[in-house]
C-alpha positions as a Markdown table, in Angstrom:
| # | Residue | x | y | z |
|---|---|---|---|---|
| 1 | Unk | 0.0 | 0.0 | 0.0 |
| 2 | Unk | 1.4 | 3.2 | -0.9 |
| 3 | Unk | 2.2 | 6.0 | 1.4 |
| 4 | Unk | -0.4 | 8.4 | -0.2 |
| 5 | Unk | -3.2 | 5.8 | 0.1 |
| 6 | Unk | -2.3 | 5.7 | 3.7 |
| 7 | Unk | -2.7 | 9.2 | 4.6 |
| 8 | Unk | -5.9 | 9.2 | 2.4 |
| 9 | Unk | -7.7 | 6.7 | 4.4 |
| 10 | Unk | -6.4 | 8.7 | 7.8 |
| 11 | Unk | -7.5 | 12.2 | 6.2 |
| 12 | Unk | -10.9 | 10.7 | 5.2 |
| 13 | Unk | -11.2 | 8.4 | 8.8 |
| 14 | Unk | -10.6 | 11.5 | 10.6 |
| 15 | Unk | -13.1 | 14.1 | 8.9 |
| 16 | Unk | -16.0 | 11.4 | 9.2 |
| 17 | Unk | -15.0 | 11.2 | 13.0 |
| 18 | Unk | -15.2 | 14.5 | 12.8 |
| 19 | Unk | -18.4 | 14.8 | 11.3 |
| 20 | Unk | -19.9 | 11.8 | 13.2 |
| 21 | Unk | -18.8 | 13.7 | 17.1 |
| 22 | Unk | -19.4 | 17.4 | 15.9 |
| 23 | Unk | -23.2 | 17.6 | 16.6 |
| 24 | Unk | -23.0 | 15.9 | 20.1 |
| 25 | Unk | -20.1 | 17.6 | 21.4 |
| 26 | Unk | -21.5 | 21.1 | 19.4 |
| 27 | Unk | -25.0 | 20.7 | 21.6 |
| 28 | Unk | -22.8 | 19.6 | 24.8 |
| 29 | Unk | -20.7 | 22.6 | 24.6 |
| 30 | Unk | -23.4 | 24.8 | 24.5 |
| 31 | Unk | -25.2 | 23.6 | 27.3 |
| 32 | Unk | -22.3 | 23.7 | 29.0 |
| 33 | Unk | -21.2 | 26.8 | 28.3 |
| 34 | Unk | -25.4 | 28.0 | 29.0 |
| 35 | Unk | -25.2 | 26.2 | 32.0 |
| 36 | Unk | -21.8 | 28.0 | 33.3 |
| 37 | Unk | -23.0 | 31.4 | 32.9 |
| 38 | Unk | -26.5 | 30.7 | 34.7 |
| 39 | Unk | -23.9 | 29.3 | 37.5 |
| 40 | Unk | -22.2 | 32.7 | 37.2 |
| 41 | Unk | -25.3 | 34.7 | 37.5 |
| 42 | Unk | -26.7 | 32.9 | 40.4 |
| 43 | Unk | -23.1 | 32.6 | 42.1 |
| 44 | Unk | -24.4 | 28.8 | 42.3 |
| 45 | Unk | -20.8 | 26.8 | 42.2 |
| 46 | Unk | -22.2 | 23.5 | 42.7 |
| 47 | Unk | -19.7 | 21.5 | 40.2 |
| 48 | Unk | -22.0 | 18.6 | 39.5 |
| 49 | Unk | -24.8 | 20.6 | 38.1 |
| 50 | Unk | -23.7 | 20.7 | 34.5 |
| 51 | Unk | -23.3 | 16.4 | 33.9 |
| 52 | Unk | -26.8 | 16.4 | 33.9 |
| 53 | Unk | -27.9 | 18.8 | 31.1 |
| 54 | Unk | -25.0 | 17.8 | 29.3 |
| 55 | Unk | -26.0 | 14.0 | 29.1 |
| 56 | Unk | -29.5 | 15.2 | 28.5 |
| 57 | Unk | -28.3 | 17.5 | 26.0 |
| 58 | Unk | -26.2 | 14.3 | 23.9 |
| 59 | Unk | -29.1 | 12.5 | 24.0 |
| 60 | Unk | -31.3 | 14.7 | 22.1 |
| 61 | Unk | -27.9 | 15.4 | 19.7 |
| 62 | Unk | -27.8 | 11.1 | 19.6 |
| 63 | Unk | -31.4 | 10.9 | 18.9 |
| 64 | Unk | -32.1 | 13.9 | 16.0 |
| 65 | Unk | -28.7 | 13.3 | 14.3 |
| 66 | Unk | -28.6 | 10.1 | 14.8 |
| 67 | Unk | -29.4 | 9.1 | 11.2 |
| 68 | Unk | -27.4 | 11.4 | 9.6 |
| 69 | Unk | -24.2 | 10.0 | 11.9 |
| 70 | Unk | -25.2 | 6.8 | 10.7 |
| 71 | Unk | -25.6 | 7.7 | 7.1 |
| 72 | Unk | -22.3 | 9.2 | 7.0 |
| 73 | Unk | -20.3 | 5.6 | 8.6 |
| 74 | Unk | -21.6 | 3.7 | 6.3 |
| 75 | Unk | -21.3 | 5.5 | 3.0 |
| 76 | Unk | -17.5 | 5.7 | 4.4 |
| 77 | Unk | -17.7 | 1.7 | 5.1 |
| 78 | Unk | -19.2 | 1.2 | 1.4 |
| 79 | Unk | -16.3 | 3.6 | -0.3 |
| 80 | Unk | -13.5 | 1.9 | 1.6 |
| 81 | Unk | -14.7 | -1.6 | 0.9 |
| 82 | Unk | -15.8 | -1.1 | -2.7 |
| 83 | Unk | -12.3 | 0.5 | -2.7 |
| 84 | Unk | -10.4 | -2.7 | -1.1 |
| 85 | Unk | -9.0 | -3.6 | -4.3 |
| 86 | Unk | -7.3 | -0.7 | -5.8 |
| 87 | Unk | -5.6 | -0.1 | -2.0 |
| 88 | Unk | -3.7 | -3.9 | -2.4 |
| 89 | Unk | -1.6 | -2.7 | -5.6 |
């Protein structure tokens, strides 16, 4: 396999994990970020407060993007296997 093939399948692995994990942690970050400056406001520093609209918060993410996360591993799956053959040369 040549060295360009390699750092093909790595560029295209990594910007479908990158696609996959961007709207969960996009969603988490901004309920985190939401619930930090409520804590601010209210000067309420309670440290465990923000796990539970962030796992809420990935959830929702998980459940409305959840097709389109899936759509996107396995047209990536179907490419690289339908592609299998031209990598062994």
């Amino acid at each position: 396999m040549a060295q360009e093939t390699v750092i093909y399948l790595a560029r295209e692995a990594l910007s479908v994990a990158l696609l996959v994990a961007a709207p969960m942690l996009g969603l988490g970050m901004l309920v985190g970020i939401t619930v930090s400056i409520l804590q601010a406001i209210t000067q309420i520093q309670e440290q465990t407060l923000t796990f539970v609209p962030k796992i809420i918060a990935v959830m929702i993410a998980i459940i409305i993007f959840g097709p389109l996360m899936l759509t996107i591993i396995t047209e990536f799956t179907q490419n690289l296997y339908s592609e299998l053959p031209n990598f062994i040369n």
